[in-house]
C-alpha positions as CSV (number, residue, x, y, z in Angstrom):
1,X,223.1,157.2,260.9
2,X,221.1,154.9,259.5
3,X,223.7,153.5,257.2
4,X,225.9,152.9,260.0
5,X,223.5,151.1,262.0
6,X,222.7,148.6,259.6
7,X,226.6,147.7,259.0
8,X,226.6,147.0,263.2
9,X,224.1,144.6,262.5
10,X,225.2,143.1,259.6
11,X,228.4,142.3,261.6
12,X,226.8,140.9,264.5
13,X,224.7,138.1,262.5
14,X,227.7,137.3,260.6
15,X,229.5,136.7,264.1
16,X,226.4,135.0,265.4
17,X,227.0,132.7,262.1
18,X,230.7,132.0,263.3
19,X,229.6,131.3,266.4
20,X,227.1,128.8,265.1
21,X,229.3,127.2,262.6
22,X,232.1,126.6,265.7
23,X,229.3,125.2,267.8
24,X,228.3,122.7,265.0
25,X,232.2,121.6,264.9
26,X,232.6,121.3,268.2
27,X,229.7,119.1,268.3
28,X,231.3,116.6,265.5
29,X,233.8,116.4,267.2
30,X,232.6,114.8,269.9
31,X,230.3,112.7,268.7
32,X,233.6,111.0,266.5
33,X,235.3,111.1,269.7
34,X,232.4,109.0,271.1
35,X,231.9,107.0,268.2
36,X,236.3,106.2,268.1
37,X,235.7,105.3,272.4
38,X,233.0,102.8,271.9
39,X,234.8,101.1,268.7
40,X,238.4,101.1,270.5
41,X,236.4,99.3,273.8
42,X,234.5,96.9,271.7
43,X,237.9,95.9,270.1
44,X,239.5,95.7,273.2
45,X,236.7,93.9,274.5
46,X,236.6,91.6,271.5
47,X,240.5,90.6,271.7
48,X,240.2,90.2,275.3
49,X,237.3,87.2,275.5
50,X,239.7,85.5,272.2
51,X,242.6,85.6,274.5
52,X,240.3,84.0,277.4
53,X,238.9,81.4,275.0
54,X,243.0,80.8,273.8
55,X,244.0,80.1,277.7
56,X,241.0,77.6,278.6
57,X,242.1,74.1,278.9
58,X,240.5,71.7,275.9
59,X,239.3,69.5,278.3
60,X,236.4,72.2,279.7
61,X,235.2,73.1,275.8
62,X,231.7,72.8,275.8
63,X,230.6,69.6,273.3
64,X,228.1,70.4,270.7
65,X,224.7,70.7,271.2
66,X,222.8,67.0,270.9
67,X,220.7,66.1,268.6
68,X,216.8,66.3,269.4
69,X,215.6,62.8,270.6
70,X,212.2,61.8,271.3
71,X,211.3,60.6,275.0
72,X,210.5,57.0,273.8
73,X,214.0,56.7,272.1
74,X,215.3,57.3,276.3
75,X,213.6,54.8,277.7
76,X,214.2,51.0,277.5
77,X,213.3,47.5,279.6
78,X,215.5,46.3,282.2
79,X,217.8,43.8,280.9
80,X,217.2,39.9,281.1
81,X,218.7,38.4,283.8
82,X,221.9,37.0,284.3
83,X,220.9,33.9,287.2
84,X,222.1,30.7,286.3
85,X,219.2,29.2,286.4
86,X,216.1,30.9,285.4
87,X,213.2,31.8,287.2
88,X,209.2,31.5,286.1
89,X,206.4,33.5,287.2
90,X,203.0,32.1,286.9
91,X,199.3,32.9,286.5
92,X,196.9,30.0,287.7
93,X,193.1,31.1,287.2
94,X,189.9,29.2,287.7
95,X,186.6,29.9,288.7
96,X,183.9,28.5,291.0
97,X,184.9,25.3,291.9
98,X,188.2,25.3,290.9
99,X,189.7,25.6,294.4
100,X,190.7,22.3,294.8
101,X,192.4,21.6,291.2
102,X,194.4,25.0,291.8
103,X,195.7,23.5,295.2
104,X,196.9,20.5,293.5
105,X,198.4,21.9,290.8
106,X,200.4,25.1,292.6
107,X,201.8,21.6,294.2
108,X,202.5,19.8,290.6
109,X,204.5,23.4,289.7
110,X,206.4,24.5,292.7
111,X,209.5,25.4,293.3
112,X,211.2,28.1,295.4
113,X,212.8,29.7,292.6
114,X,209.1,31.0,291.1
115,X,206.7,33.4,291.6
116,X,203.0,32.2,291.5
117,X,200.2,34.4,291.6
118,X,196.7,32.5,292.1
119,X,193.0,33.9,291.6
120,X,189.9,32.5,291.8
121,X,187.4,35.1,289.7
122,X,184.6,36.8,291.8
123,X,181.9,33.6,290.2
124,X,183.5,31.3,292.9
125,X,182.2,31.9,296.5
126,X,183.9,34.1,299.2
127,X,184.1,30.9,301.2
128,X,185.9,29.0,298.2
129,X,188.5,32.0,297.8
130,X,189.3,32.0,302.0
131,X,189.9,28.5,301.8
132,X,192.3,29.0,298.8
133,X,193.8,31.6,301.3
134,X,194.5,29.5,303.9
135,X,195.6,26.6,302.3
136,X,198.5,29.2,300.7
137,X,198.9,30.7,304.7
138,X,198.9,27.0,306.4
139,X,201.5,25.7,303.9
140,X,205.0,26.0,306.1
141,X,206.8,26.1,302.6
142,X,205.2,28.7,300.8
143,X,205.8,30.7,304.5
144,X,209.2,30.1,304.4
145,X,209.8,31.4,300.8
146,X,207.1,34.1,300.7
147,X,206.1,32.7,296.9
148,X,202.9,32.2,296.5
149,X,199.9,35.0,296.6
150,X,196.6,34.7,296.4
151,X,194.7,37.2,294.4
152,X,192.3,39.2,297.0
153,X,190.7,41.7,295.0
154,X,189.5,39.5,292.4
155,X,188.2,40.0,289.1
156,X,185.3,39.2,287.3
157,X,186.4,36.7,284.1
158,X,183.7,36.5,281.2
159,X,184.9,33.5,279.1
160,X,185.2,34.5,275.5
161,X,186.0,38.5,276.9
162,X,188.9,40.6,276.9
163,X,188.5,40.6,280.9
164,X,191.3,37.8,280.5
165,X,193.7,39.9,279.1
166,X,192.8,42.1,281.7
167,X,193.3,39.4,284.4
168,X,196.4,38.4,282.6
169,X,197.8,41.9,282.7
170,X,196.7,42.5,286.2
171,X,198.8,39.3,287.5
172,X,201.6,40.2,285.3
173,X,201.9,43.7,287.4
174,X,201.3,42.4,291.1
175,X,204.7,39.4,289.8
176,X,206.4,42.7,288.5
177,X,205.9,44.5,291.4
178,X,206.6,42.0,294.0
179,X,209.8,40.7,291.8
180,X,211.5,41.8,288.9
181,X,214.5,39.1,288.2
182,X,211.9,36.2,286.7
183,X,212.7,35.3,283.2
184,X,209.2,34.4,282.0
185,X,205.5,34.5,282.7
186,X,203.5,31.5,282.3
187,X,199.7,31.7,282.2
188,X,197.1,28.3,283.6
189,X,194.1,27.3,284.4
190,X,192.8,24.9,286.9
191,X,192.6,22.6,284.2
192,X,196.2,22.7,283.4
193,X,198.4,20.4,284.8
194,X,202.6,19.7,283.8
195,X,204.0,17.2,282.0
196,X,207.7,18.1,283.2
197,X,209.0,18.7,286.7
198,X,209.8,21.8,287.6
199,X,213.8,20.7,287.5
200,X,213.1,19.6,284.0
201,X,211.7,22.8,282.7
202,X,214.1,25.3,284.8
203,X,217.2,22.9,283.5
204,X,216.4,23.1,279.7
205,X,215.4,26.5,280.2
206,X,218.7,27.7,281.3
207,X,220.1,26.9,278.0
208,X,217.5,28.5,276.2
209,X,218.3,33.0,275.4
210,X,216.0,34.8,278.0
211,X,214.4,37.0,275.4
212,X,212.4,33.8,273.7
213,X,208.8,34.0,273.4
214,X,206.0,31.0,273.2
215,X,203.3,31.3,271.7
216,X,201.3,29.6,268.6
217,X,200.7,32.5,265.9
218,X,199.3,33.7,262.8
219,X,198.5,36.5,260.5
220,X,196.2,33.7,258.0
221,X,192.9,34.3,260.8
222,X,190.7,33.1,258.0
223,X,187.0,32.6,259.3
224,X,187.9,34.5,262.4
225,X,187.8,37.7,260.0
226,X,184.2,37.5,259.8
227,X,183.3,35.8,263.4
228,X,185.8,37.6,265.4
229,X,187.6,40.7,264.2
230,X,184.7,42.6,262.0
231,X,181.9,42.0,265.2
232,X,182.1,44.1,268.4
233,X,181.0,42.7,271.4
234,X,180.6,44.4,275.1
235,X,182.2,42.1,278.2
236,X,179.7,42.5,280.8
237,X,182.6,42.0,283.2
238,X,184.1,44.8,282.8
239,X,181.6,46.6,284.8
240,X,178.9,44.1,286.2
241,X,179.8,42.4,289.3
242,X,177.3,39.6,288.4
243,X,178.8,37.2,285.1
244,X,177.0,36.7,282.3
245,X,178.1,36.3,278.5
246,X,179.3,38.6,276.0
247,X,176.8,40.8,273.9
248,X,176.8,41.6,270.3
249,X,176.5,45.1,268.8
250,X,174.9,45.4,265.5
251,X,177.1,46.9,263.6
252,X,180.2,45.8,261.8
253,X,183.6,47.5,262.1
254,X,186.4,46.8,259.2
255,X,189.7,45.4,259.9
256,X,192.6,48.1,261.2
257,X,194.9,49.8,258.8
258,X,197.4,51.1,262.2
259,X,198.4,47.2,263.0
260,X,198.0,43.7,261.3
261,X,195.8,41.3,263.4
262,X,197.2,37.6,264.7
263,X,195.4,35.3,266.5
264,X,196.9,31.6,267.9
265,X,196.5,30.3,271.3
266,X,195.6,31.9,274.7
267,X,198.3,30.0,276.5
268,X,201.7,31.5,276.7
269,X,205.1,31.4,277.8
270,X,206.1,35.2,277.3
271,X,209.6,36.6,278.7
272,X,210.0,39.0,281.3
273,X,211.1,42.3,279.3
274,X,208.2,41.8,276.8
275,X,206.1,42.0,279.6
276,X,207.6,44.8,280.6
277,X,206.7,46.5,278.0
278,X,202.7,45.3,277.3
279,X,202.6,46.8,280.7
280,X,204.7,49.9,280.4
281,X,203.2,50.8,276.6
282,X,205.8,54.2,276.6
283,X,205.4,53.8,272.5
284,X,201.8,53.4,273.7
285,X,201.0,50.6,271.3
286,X,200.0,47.9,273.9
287,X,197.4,50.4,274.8
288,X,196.1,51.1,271.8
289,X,195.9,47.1,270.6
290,X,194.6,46.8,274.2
291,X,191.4,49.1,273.7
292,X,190.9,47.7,270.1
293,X,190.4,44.1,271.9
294,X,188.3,45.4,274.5
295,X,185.9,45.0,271.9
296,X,186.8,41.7,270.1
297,X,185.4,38.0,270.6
298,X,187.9,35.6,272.2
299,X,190.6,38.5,272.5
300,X,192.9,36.2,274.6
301,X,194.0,34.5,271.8
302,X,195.1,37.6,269.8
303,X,195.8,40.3,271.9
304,X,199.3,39.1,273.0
305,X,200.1,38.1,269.5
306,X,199.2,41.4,267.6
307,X,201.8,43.4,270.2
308,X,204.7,41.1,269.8
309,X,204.3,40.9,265.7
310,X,203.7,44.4,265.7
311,X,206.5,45.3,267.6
312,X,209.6,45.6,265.8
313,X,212.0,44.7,269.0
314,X,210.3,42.1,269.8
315,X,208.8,39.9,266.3
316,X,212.1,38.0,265.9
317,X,211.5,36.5,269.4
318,X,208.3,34.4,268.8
319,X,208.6,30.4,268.6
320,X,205.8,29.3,267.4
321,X,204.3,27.3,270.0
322,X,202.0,26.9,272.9
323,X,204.2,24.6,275.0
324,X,201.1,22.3,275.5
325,X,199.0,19.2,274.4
326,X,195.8,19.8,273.9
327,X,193.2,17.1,271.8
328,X,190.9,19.0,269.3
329,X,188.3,17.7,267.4
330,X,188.6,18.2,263.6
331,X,187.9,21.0,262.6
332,X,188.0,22.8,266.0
333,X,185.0,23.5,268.6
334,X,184.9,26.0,271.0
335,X,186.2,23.5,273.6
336,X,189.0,21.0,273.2
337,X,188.6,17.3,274.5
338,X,188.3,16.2,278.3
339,X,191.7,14.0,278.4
340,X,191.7,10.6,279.8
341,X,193.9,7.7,279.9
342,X,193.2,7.0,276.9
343,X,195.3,10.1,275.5
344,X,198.3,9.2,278.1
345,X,200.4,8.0,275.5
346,X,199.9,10.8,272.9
347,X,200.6,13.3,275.8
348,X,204.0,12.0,276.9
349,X,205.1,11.8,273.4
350,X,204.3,15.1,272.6
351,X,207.3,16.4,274.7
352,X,205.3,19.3,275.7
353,X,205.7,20.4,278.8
354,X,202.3,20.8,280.0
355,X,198.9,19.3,278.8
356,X,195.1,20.2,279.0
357,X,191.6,20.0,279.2
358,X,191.6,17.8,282.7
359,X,188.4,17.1,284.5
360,X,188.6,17.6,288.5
361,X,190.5,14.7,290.4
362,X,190.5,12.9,286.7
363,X,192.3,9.2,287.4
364,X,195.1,10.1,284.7
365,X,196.3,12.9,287.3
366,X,197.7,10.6,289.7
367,X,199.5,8.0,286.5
368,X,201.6,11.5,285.9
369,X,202.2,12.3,289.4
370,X,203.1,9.1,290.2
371,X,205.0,8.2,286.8
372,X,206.4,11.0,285.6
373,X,206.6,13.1,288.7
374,X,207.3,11.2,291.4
375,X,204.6,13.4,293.1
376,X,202.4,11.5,296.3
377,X,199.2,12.7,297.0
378,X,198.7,15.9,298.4
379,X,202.7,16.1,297.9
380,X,205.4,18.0,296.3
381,X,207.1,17.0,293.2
382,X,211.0,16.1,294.0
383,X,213.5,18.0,293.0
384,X,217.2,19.2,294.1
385,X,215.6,21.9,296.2
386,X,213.7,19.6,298.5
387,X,214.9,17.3,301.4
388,X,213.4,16.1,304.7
389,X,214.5,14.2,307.4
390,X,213.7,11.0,306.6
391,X,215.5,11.0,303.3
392,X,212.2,10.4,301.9
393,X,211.1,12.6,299.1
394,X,208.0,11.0,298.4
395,X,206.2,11.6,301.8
396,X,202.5,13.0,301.1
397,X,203.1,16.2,304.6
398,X,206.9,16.1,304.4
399,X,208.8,17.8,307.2
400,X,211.5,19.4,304.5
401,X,213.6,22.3,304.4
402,X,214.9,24.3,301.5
403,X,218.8,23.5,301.1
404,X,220.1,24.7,297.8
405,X,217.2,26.4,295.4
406,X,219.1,26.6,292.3
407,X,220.4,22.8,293.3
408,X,218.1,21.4,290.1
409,X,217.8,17.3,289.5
410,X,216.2,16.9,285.8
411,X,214.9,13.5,285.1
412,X,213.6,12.2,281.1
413,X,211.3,15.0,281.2
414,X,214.1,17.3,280.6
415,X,215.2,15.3,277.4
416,X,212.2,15.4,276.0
417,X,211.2,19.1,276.4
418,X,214.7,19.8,275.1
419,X,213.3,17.9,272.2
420,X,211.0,20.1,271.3
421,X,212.4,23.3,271.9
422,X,215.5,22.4,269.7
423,X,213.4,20.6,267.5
424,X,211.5,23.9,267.2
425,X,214.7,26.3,266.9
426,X,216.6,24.1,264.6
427,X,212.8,23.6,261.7
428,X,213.9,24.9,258.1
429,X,210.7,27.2,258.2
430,X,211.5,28.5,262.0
431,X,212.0,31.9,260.6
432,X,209.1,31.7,258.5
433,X,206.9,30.8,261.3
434,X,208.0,34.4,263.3
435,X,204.6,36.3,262.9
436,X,204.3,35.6,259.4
């Protein structure tokens, strides 16, 4: 009995063992059945998006991915202007007392073509800066053409401090923002006054590429290693409201290894898109030079000229040139000569355009207005723009109207400016003299 219940079991596990051996089989079965579905739909799948990508039109493949570029490499000035004739935008500054010379020479340089932005520094009395206000509001001319601004919120100008770059700058943005199609800024002082009529300079300039840049430069500073770069000074006007002069921190700094340092003159004639870009900075270089001159004695005569030589679009666009006469002793002081008529001659020949240091209401003022301007007192200077009347150009309060702005009538000033411009651009060394 035993025996035969030991065979009943030994069946029944060896049944339970086929069981268990179909169950596994089964099970293999369908997981290669699972594993053949998913292959066949991923090979259906994968035929199906070729045929799609067969069928599309050429014309809606995607291009290839760009290439990375850096923000800066996007952005770029507006281009120069395509006017006829060209148009100037200029800075005339002075300080107390200098209301009256900057009347009389807005007069000397107008034209309705221009922009002129004038400012009288916070030094010169509240009553001095309305008059210059209403003088600009009273004249039916400047009216008429909207032109001429007067600077309200004015600055504080230490001589010898970088708050003249500052107050160059600032004039630079209220002529951007008022007007963009100028060709080039032009920055003077009360003690400026032309050489050229205003036809003169606008007909020579319109020969002239737009991108051209004037100013007198030089990487050779010499003494002004020691006396101006290596000392750091503090501009009181940059945060007094009261002027007083620059101060001298003890210690020495050394020259910069990030830019080279050029110095020249303070008086410019710089075009439109380089402006653009000391006041837009996107490589951020104009800044950087800009706070390094904050710092540095006399930095309007070096702070324009280190951005342009540093700046690789724009170094090839310097003449080397002020665009002025101006007597120095020899070697140089701080201050160049008072001129007289005594220096009349030397300034005509010069063929400059515009000439300086002049004392207020000095006696050779009205020999150039009346011989090479054709300017009467209190008057505007002629031109193709201006008519009246009478027929009379020369009237001192002339009842005119504006007929034809870019109508321009040069006179021998124009020869002689186109004289020294070609003069300049045509020099053996002219390329030698491009921030060099």
């Amino acid at each position: 009995m035993k025996n035969s219940n030991s065979s009943i079991l030994s069946r029944l596990l060896v049944q339970m063992e086929i069981l268990k051996q179909q169950k596994k089989k089964k099970k293999w079965i369908f997981i290669s059945l699972f594993i053949l579905l998913s292959s066949s739909l991923l090979i259906l799948t994968s035929i199906l998006a070729n045929n799609n990508l067969n069928l599309r039109p050429r014309n809606n493949i995607s291009p290839p991915t760009e290439k990375p570029s850096f923000v800066e490499s996007k952005l770029s000035i507006l281009p120069t202007s395509t006017n006829p004739v060209p148009r100037l935008a200029y800075l005339i500054s002075g300080s107390s007392g200098d209301g009256e010379s900057i009347k009389r020479v807005v007069k000397a340089l107008y034209h309705p073509l221009n922009q002129y932005v004038l400012h009288l520094d916070l030094e010169a009395s509240l009553s001095e800066r309305l008059s210059l206000v209403k003088f600009v509001e009273d004249e039916d001319v400047f009216s008429e053409i909207g032109n001429v601004e007067v600077v309200v919120r004015a600055n504080l100008i230490t001589y010898r401090g970088p708050t003249m770059v500052s107050n160059t700058l600032h004039a630079a943005a209220i002529l951007m923002k008022k007007d963009v199609e100028w060709d080039w800024f032009i920055n003077l002082s009360a003690s400026d006054y032309p050489l050229v009529t205003q036809d003169d300079l606008l007909h020579t300039l319109a020969a002239m590429p737009r991108n051209l840049n004037f100013l007198e430069h030089t990487s050779d500073i010499g003494w002004k290693e020691a006396q101006r770069a290596r000392p750091v000074i503090i501009d009181p006007g940059l945060y007094s409201l009261r002027k007083s002069d620059v101060f001298w921190v003890s210690e020495k700094r050394s020259l910069p290894t990030a830019f080279k340092l050029f110095a020249g003159s303070a008086w410019i004639m710089l075009s439109r898109p380089f402006m653009e870009y000391c006041l837009w900075g996107w490589d951020n270089l104009p800044r950087t030079i800009l706070m390094y001159y904050a710092n540095f004695l006399s930095s309007p005569e070096g702070y324009f000229h280190t951005v342009i030589c540093n700046t690789e679009e724009f170094r090839n666009t310097t003449l080397n040139h002020d665009l002025h006469f101006i007597s120095w002793d020899n070697p140089p002081k701080q201050h160049p000569h008072f001129l007289t008529m005594d220096d009349y001659d030397r300034m005509i020949s010069s063929n400059a355009p515009f000439a300086r240091k002049f004392g207020h209401n000095e006696p050779v003022l009205d020999k150039i207005d009346s011989e090479i301007l054709g300017r009467a007192p209190d008057g505007f200077v002629p031109g193709g723009w201006f008519n009246n009347k009478d027929n009379n150009t020369n009237t001192s309060i002339p009842h005119y109207y504006v007929s034809d702005a870019t109508k321009l009538r040069p006179g021998p000033g124009a020869k002689r400016l186109q004289r020294l411009i070609l003069g300049l651009l045509s020099a053996e060394d002219f390329h030698k003299k491009q921030c060099t």
